[in-house]
N, C-alpha and C positions, 0 to 999 in steps of 0.2 A: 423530403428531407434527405431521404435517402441520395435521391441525384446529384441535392447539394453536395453533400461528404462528399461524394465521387469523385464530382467536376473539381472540387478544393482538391482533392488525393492528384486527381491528374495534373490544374495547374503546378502544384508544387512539385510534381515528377518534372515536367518541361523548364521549369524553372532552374533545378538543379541539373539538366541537363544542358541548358544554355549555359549557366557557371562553367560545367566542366567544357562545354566546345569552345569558351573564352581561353581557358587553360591553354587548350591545344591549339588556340591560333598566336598564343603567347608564343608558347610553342615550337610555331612553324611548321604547325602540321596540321593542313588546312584539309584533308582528305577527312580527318578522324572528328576533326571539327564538323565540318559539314554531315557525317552521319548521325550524330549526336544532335546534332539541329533537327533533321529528317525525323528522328526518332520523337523530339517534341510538338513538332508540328502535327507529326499522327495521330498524337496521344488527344489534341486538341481538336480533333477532325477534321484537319485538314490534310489533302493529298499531297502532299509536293510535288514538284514539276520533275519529272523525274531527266536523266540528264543527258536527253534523248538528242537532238538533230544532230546529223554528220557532218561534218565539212568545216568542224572550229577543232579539232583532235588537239588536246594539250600539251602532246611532246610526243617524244618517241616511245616512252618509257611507260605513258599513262593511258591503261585499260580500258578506262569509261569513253565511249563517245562522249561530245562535249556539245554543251549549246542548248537553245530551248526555243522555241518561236513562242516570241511574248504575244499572245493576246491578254485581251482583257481579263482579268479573274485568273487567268492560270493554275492550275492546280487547285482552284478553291474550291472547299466542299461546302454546299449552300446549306446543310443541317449544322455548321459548326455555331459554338455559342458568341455571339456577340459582344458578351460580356470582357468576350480574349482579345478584344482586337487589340487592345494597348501590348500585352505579350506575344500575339500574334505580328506585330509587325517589327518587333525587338530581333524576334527569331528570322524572319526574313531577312531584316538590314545584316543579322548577322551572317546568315547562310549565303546574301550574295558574294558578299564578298572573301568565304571560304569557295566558293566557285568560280569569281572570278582569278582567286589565284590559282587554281587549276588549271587555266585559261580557256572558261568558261565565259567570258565575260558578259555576252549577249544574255543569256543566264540572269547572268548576277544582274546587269542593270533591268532587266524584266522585271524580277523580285525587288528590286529598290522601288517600282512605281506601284507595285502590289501594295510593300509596306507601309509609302506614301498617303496613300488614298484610305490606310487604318490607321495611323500614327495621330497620338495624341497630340499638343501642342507640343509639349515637352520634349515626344517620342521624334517631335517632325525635323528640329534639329540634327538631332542623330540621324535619319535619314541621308541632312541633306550634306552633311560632314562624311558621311558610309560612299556618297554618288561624288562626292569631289575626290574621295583614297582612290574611288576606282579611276576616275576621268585621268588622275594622279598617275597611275600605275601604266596607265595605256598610254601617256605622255601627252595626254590634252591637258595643258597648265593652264590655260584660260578658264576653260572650264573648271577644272579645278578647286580654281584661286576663287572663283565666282561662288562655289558653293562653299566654300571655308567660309567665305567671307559674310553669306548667311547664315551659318552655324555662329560663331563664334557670338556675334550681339544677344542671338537666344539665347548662350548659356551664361550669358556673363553672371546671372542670378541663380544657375540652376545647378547642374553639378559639377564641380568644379574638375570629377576627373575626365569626364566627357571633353572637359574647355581644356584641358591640358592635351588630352589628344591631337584637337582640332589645332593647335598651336602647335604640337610639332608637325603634323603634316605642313599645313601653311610654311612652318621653316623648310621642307624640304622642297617647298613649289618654290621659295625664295632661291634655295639654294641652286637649284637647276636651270632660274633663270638668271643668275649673275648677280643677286639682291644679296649679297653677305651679308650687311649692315643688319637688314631685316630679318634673314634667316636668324642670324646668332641672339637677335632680340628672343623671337617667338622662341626658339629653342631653351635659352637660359628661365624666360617668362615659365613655359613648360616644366622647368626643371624644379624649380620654387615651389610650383603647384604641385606639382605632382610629391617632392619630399614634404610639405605639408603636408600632405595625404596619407603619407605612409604606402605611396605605390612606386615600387624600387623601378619596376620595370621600364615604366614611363621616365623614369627621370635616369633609367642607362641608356634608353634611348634617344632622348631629347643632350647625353653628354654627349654619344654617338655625332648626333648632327653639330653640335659643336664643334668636335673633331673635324669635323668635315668641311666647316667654313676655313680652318687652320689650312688644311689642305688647298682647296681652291686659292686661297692668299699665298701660296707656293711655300707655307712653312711647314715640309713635310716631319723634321722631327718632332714640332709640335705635336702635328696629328697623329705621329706615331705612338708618343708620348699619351695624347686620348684615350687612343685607342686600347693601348695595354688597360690603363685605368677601366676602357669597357669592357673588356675582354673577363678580366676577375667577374665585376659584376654579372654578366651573361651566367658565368657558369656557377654564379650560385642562384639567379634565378632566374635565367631565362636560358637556356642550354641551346635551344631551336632555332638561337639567333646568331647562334658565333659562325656559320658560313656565312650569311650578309657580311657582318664584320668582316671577315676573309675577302670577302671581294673586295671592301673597301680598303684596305689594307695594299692589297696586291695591284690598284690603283695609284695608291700613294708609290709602292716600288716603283710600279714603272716610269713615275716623275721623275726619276732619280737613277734609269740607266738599268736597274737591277731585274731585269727580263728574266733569267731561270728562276730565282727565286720568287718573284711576281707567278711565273707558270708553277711552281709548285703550290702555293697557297693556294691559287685556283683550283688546281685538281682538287685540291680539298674541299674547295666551296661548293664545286661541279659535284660533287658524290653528296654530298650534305644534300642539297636541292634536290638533286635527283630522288632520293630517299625519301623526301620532305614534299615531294610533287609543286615547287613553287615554282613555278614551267618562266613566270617573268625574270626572276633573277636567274633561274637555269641559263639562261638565254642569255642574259646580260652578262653572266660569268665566259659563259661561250664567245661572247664579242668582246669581253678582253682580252682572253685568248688567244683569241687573232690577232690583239693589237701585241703582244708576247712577239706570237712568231714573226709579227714583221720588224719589229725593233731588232728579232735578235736576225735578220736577214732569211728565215726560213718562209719565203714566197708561196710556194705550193703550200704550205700547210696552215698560214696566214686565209688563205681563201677560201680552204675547208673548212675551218672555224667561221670565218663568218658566213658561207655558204649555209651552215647547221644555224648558226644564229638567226639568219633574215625568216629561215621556214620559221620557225619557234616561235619569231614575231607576227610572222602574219599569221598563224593558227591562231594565238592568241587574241590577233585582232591590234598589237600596239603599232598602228602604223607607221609613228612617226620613229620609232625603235627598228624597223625595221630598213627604213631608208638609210637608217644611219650604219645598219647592219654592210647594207647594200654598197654605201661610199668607201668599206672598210676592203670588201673583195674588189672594187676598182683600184684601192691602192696597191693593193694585193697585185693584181696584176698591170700596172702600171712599172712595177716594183721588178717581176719577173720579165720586162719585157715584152708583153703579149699584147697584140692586137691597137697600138697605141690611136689610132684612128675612133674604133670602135671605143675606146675607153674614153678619149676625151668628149665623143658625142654624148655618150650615156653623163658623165660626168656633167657637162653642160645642163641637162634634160635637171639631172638632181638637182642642180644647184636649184634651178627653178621650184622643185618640190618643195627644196627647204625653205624657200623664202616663202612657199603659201603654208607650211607649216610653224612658221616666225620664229626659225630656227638659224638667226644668222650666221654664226661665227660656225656651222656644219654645211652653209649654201657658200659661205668664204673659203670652207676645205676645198668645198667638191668644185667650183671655180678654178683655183689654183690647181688644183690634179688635171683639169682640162688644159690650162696654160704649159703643164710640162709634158702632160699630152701630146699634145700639138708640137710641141720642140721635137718629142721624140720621133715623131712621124715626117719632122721637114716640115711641117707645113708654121714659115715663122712669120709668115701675113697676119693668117690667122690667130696666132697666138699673142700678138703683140695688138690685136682687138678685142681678144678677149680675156689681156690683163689689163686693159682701159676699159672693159666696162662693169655696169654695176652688175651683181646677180638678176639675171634674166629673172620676170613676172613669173608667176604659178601656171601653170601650163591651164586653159578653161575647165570649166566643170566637164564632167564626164570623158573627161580625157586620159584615157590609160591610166585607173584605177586613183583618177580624184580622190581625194579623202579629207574630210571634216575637222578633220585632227588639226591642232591649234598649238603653238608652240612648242618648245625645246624639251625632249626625255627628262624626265624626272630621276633621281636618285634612285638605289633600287630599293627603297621600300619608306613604306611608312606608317602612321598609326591610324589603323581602323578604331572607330568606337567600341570594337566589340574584340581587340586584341590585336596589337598594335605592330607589324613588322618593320623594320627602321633601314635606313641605309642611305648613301654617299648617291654621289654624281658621277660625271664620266670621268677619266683620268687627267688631269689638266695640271699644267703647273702655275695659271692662276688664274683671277675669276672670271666667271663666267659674264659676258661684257657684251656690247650691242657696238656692231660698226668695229673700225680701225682703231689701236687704240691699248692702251696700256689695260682694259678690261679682257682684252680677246685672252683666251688660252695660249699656254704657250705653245703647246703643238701648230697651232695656227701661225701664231710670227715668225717661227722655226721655217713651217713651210713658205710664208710668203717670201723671205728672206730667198728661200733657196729659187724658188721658181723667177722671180727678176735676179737673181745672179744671173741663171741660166739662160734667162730670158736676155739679158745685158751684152752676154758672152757671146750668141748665139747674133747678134748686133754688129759684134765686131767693139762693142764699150768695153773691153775687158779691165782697164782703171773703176769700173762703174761696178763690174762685175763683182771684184775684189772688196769693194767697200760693202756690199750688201752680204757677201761672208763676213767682211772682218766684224758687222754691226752683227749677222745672227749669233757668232761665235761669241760677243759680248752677252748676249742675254745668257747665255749657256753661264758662263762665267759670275757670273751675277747669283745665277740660281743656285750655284756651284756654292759661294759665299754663304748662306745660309746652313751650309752642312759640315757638323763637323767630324763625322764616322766618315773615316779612310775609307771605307765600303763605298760608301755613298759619293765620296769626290773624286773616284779612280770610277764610278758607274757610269756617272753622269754625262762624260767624255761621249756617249755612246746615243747620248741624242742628237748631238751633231757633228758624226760621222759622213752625213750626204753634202752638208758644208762642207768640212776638213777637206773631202774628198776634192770637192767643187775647186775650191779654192788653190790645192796645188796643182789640181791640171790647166787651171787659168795661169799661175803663175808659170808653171813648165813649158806652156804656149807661149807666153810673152820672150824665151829663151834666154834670159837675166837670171846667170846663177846665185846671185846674190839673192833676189827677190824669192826662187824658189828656197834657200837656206830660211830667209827671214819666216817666209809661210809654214815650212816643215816645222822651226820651232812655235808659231802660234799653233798650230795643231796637233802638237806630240805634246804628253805627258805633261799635261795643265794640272794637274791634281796639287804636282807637288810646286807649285806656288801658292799653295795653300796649307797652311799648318793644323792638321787634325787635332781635335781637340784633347783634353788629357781625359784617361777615361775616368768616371767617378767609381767610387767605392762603395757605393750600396749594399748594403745588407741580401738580395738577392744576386746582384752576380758574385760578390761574396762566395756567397752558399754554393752558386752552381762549380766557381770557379777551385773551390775547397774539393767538390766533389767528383770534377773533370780530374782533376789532377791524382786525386786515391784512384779513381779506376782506372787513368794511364798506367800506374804504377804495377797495378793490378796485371791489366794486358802487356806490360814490360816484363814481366816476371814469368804470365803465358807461354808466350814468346819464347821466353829463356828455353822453358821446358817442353818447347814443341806442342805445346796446347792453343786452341782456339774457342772464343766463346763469344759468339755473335751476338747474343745481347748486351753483353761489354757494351760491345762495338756501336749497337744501338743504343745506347743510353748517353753515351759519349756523344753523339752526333747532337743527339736531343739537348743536352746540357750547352753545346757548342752556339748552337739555335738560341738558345736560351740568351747566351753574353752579347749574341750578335745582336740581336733585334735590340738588347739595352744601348748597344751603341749605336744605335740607329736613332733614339731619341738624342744625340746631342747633337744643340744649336752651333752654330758656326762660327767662328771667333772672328769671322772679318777681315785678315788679314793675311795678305799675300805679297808676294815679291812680281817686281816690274819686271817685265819680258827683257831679254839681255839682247843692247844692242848689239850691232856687225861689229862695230868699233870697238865695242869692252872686249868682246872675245877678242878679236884678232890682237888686242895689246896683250892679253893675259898668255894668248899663246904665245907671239913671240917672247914676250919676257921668259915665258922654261921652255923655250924652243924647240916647245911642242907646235904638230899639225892637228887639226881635228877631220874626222872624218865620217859623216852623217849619213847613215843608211836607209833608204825610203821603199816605202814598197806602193807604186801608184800604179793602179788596176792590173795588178800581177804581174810588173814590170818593174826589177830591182835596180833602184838611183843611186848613185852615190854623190854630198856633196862634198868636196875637199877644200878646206882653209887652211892653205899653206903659207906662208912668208908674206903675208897682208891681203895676199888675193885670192879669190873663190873661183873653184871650178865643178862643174857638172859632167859625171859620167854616167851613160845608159850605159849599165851590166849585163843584164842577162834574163830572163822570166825569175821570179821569188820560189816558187812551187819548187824547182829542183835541188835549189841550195837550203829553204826550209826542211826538206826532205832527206837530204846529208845534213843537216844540223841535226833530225829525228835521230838520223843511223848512226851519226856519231854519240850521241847521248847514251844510247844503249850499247855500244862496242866498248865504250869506256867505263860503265858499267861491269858489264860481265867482265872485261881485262883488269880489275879491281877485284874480284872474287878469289877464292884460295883455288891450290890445287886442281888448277888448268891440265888437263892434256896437253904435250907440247903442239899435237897437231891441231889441237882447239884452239891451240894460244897464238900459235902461227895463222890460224884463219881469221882470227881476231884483228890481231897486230894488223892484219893486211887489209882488212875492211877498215880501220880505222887510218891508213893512210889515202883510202881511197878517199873515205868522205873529207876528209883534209884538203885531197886534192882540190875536188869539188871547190867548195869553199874556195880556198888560195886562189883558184882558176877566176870565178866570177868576182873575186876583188882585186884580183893582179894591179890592175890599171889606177887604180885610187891609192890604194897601195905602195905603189912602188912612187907616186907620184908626193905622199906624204910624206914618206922617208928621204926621198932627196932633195927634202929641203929641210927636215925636220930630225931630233934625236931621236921623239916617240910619238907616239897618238894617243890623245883621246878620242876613243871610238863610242859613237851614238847606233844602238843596232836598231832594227824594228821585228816588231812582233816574233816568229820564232827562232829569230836569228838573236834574240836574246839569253840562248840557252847554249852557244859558241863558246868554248873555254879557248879565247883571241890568240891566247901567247904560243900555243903549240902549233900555231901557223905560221910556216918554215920565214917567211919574209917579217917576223917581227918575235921571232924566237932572241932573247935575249936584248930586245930593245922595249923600254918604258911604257905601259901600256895603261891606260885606265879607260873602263868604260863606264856610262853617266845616261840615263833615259833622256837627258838634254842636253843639249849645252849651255840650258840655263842653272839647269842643276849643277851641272859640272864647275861654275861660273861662280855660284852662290857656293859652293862645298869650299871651293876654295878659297875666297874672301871668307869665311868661315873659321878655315882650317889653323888651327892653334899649335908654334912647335913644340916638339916631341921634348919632353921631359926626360931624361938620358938616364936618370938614378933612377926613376918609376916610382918615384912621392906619392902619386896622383893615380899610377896604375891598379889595375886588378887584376891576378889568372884564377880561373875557376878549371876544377879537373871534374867530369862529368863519370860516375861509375859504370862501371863494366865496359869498361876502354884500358887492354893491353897498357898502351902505352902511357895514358892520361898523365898519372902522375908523376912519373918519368919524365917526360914535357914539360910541366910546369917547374919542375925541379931544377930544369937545366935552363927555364928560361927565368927561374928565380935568379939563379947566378948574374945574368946580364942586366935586371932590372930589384936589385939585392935589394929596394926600399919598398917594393910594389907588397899588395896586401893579398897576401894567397887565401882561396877558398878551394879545399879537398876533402875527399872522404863525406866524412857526416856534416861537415862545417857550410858544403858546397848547395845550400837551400836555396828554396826561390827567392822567399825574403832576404835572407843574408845577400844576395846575389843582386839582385833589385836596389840594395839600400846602398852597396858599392857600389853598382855601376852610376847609381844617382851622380853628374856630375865628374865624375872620375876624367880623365883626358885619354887614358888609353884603356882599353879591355881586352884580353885573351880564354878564348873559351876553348878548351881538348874537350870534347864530347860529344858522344851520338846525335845527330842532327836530323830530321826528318821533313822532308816539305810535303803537305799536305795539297794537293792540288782542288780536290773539294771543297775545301773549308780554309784557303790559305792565312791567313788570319790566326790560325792555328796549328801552324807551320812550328814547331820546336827544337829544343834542347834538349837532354835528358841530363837533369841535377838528381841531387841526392834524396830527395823528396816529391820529386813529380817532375814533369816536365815547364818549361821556360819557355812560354809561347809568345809570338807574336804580337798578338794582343795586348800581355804584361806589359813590353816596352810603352802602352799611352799612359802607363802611370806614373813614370818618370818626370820628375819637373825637369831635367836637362839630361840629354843622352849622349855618353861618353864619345870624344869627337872623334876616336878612333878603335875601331873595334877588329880583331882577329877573328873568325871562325873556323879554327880547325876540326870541322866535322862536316859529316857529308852531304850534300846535295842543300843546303841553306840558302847555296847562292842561286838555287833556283827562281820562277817568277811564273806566275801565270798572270800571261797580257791582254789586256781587255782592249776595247777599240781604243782609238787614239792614241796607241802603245803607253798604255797606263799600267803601273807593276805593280802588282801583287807578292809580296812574302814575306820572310824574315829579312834579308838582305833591305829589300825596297822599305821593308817598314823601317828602320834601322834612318834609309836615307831620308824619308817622308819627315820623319822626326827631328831633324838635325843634325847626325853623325854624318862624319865630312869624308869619312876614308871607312869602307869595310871590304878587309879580304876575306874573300870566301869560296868555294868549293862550288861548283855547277853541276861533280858528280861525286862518285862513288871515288876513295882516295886511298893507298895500300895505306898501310900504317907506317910502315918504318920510309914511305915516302914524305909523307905526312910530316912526320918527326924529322927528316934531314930537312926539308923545305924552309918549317919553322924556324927553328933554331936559326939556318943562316939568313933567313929571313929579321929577325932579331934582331942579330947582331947587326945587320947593315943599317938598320934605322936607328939602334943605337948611336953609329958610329956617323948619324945625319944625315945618311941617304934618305931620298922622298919615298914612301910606300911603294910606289911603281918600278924606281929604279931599285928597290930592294928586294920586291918581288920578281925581275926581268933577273939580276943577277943569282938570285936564289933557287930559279926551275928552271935555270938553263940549260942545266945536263936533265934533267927528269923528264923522259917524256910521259910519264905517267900522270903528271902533275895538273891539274884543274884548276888550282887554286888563279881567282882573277882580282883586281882592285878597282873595285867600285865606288865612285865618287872622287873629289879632288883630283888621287892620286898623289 
């Protein structure tokens, strides 16, 4: 009787021990799990396997050798009582698979046949759902799908949160095979059961995998949108799972262009795992990683990442994770250059792999990487054979590391019976699909598109060339549609950059300067044909955006008094973080403006007998094209590197020659460094230059990338003549069919005076005089809201105020009003933004440019949104320069000069003057 009690004391000690290692694989903390199993298994007399053979090591970072040679019985102790087996093999199904995420897995699946051959009927289920998460996890989806697919009948009568499990895995072998339809079935199925149940975790996981189908279907703010939804949940009960979510997450970014901040989430998720010892998602976070650095052109560092990611994989044992690791360091170096012979062989060899892995649309990557392979090495026999044929057979058995493994990488996680990890697919922007074909990913039609351009090019087909650009560039476009965070439509630009690129060195071959203009504008500054959306007013950006603005104020006041407080500073960011990611969930309004033909421009410009003049920068060699007097011409300039370089030294000379209380001999080294960089400049556009002006009064100037940050008019060949610059000519095109006249009384005007500006109110004072009917905001009056609700619809605006461009966070680029600052951002709240804005304050007219010279700021946001005409500042401005500029600036548009010619006549004796007119004109 005595034994009895005992053996009752013990099972119910392993019992609550299994409870609590369910807890910690809830968790994702499968090390702490798996002790607490060991500890039950003991108590029952049995030995565990302890977690002995070398040569499976789970990562860098994890201590235990890993692995175990499954014989028969393994760790079994023949005195244990029989009576256990049904809890004896609970604990096993459970411990394998806390071992195998350790990347143990030979381990774990050993203890699956142990638990097998004890498992009740009931118990046998559970088994074979525990052997399908692992098969899952290693990325045999056959396998997998095969044992779901025997769990799932057994539990239909049994316990419903076991069947809810096995339905979100199933959803995620859907997901990974391109099944959306079925995925989001089983997932929602899942969700039902599981909140009948009262089990939260399951049903944040099974919304997780919904998210996820969103994503694959290319609707990334939806999934964003999910994802926040799962994110709350995690962290009120399941805390151990918000790195998967992070990885999933930083996924969806990179759909969408947004590479650093995709690499920042990661590091998060990378530290989370690593902590967490889940060596497969460790791994899979590390092979996004790689796909970061090569989006954002960081080659070398791209192949590190995946070089750490393929080890991970095969310690682990997921072989088919691991090839795919492997195709990531061929782009890698395909990408840098290197060895392109060598790369299209191995490439080749993969593709083979992935097709015995029934892994298409990754045996269709590794194809295509060989076809431009091949290009790159010369060799275009070969490459125009081997983009006519199908992906090569599976190489024979036993042939250089054969493997059993059976379909496509699974998502990184999913639900165990015995506590449940969840997670996404690879980064795609849409589903996962068999064959050619509106199912393949977008990464894939991106790349097919570029390798037959090249392949075309490479021919001598260069019309043939140009159409398999103009077709990738539409899918970009396309995906582009669905987003309507400015973030996200200025990022996007940046996944077909190897187009863009493609496409004007075919058109500058063809040497048709017209053809190269038409191409510059399909591949510049595509965003803003598209109208971002207005941003909503939620109760949580709300809050954040109430609270960003008291602690500006905060650090404005610091500032004043020579103080610094870095966690300000930090909390600000955090809060910034906060607004962005809400604007990441809005959908896309659909609707954009038609590319502007040759002919519209060239009528608009002769009618204000302006030239245009468009600045290209193709492989480090600065173009210009000039549309002068109905006809197009192309000049090769000079290499980009050294006039970006004087655009650098000029920014900062003009700068510090803006500061008080210069030494005359500082001021003289100043003054003379900044005619140098002048030089520069003036020197490498003489010829386009001179070539627009004598046929023309003024220019619209089109720059690229950091020749964006040029204040145009203080360059001696266009000092005093009509200047506006426009990130297009279709922008410039559309601003101007836009452009509303100038209201002369200022009925419809606003001036706002920003505190702690000398001159502010002074300014507005003198520009009341010229616009006596306009609606002044000063002092205490000059708030965000009061500010916001004027410029609503207003026709002209004038801002005197500290101005700041944020270059990390441009978005958040500001004003300093009476109550906080006036950011970038505020402007999407606006149902119509006033069509002509002033900014007298400094550095607004800044821009940080993303690829495809997509702009970033106050200024850019200003024109994204509508406004036809903004003068604004590129630097630092004196003050009483500031004040003479304005003013005669004023008066001349009063008196119906166009912004341009009011700003050329206004800073024509200043050479201090920055201020430039962007947009119309």
């Amino acid at each position: 009787m005595r034994d009895h009690g005992r053996a009752a004391t013990l099972r119910e000690q392993a019992e609550r021990l299994h409870r609590l290692s369910v807890e910690a694989t809830d968790n994702g903390r499968p090390a702490l799990a798996a002790r607490r199993l060991r500890q039950a298994l003991t108590l029952l007399g049995w030995n565990p396997p302890a977690n002995g053979a070398p040569g499976n090591h789970a990562g860098h970072d994890a201590g235990d050798d890993a692995g175990h040679d499954a014989g028969d019985d393994a760790g079994h102790d023949a005195g244990h009582d029989a009576g256990n087996d049904d809890l004896v093999a609970r604990l096993l199904t459970s411990l394998a698979h806390a071992e195998a995420e350790q990347g143990r897995t030979e381990l774990g699946l050993a203890l699956l046949d142990q638990a097998q051959r004890r498992a009740t009927p009931a118990g046998l289920a559970i088994v074979h759902a525990q052997r399908g998460l692992m098969h899952l996890r290693m990325g045999s989806s056959t396998e997998a799908l095969r044992e779901l697919d025997r769990a799932a009948p057994m539990l239909q009568d049994g316990d419903p949160v076991e069947l809810a499990r096995v339905l979100l895995n199933r959803s995620v072998i859907h997901i990974a095979t391109g099944h959306v339809r079925q995925a989001r079935d089983d997932a929602r199925r899942s969700a039902q059961i599981a909140q009948a149940q009262h089990h939260p975790v399951i049903a944040a996981k099974a919304l997780h995998n919904d998210g996820y189908c969103d994503l694959l279907l290319g609707d990334v703010p939806a999934a964003l949108s999910v994802f926040a939804r799962v994110e709350r949940l995690y962290q009120d009960d399941n805390p151990g799972f918000l790195p998967v979510l992070a990885l999933d997450r930083a996924r969806a970014l990179l759909t969408v262009g947004l590479t650093d901040e995709a690499g920042h989430t990661l590091d998060r998720a990378i530290d989370g795992f690593r902590r967490q010892r889940l060596m497969q998602d460790y791994a899979e976070a590390e092979l996004a990683r790689a796909q970061c650095a090569l989006d954002a052109g960081r080659h070398d560092e791209a192949r590190a990442w995946a070089r750490r990611a393929e080890t991970h994989f095969r310690r682990r044992g997921s072989a088919a994770w691991a090839r795919r690791a492997e195709l990531m360091r061929l782009r890698a170096d395909l990408a840098r250059g290197a060895a392109p012979r060598s790369v299209a062989r191995r490439a080749w060899e993969l593709a083979g792999r992935f097709t015995g892995l029934g892994m298409p649309d990754d045996a269709e990557m590794a194809r295509l990487v060989s076809v431009r392979a091949l290009l790159a090495a010369g060799h275009l026999t070969a490459a125009t054979t081997t983009a006519t044929a199908p992906c090569p057979p599976p190489p024979p058995a036993g042939v250089a590391a054969a493997t059993t493994q059976q379909d496509v990488p699974p998502p990184s996680g999913a639900a165990p019976p015995t506590g449940e990890p969840v997670g996404g697919a690879e980064p795609v922007g849409g589903g996962r699909g068999r064959g050619r074909g509106r199912g393949e990913p977008l990464d894939v039609r991106l790349m097919r598109h570029l390798a037959e351009a090249e392949l075309a090019g490479a021919q001598g087909r260069r019309g043939q060339a140009l159409r398999k650009v103009r077709d990738g560039l539409a899918l970009i476009d396309s995906h582009r549609g669905r987003l309507g965070s400015l973030d996200m439509l200025t990022g996007v630009a940046a996944l077909g950059a190897d187009l863009a690129a493609h496409g004007l060195r075919a058109a500058l071959a063809g040497g048709s300067p017209r053809q190269v203009f038409v191409w510059s504008e399909r591949c510049r500054a595509q965003a803003f044909r598209f109208r971002p959306t207005r941003a909503p007013e939620d109760e949580r950006t709300a809050e954040a955006l109430a609270e960003l603005r008291q602690l500006a104020q905060q650090m404005h006041a610091d500032e004043a008094a020579g103080h610094r407080r870095p966690a300000l500073r930090r909390r600000c960011l955090e809060l910034e973080q906060v607004i962005r990611e809400r604007g990441w969930q809005l959908p896309g309004v659909g609707e954009r403006l038609a590319p502007a033909p040759v002919a519209a421009v060239r009528e608009a410009l002769a009618e204000d007998g302006l030239a245009l003049v468009s600045l290209l920068n193709v492989g480090g060699v600065l173009l210009a094209v000039v549309l002068v007097d109905g006809r197009c011409h192309l000049h090769r300039l000079s290499a980009y590197e050294p006039v970006a370089e004087a655009a650098r030294r000029l920014a900062g000379d003009l700068n510090a020659q803006a500061g008080r209380n210069l030494r005359p001999a500082m001021k003289a080294v100043i003054e003379a460094s900044v005619q140098r960089q002048l030089g520069v400049i003036a020197g490498a556009l003489e010829a386009p230059l001179r070539q627009a002006l004598s046929g023309a009064r003024g220019i619209v100037l089109v720059p690229t990338m950091g020749l964006s940050a040029v204040p145009w008019g203080l360059l001696p060949q266009v000092r005093g003549r009509p200047l506006s610059v426009a990130p297009s000519a279709l922008v410039w095109l559309a601003a101007r069919r836009a452009a509303e006249p100038f209201v002369r009384d200022g009925s419809s005007s606003v001036l706002v005076a920003g505190p702690d500006l000398e001159h502010a109110e002074r300014e507005i004072e003198r520009l009341g005089a010229v616009h006596p009917k306009a609606r002044r905001l000063t002092g205490g009056l000059a708030t965000v809201s009061a500010t916001l609700s004027a410029l609503d619809g207003a026709s002209f605006a004038h801002f005197a105020a500290h101005g700041h461009h944020e270059r990390e966070n441009v978005l958040f680029s500001r004003l300093v009003l009476a109550d906080g600052p006036l950011m970038a951002h505020d402007l999407q709240r606006l149902d119509r933004t006033p069509g002509h804005v002033v900014l007298s304050a400094c550095d607004v007219g800044q821009a940080v440019v993303r690829a495809g010279d997509e702009l970033l700021g106050f200024t850019a946001a200003l024109l994204h949104l509508g406004t036809s005409t903004v003068i604004s500042s590129l630097t630092r401005v004196p003050d009483a320069v500031a004040e003479r500029v304005m003013t005669a600036y004023h008066r001349g548009v009063s008196a119906g000069a166009s912004p341009a010619d009011a700003l050329a006549a206004a800073a024509e004796g200043e050479p201090a003057c920055t201020f430039v007119c962007f947009g119309a004109g």
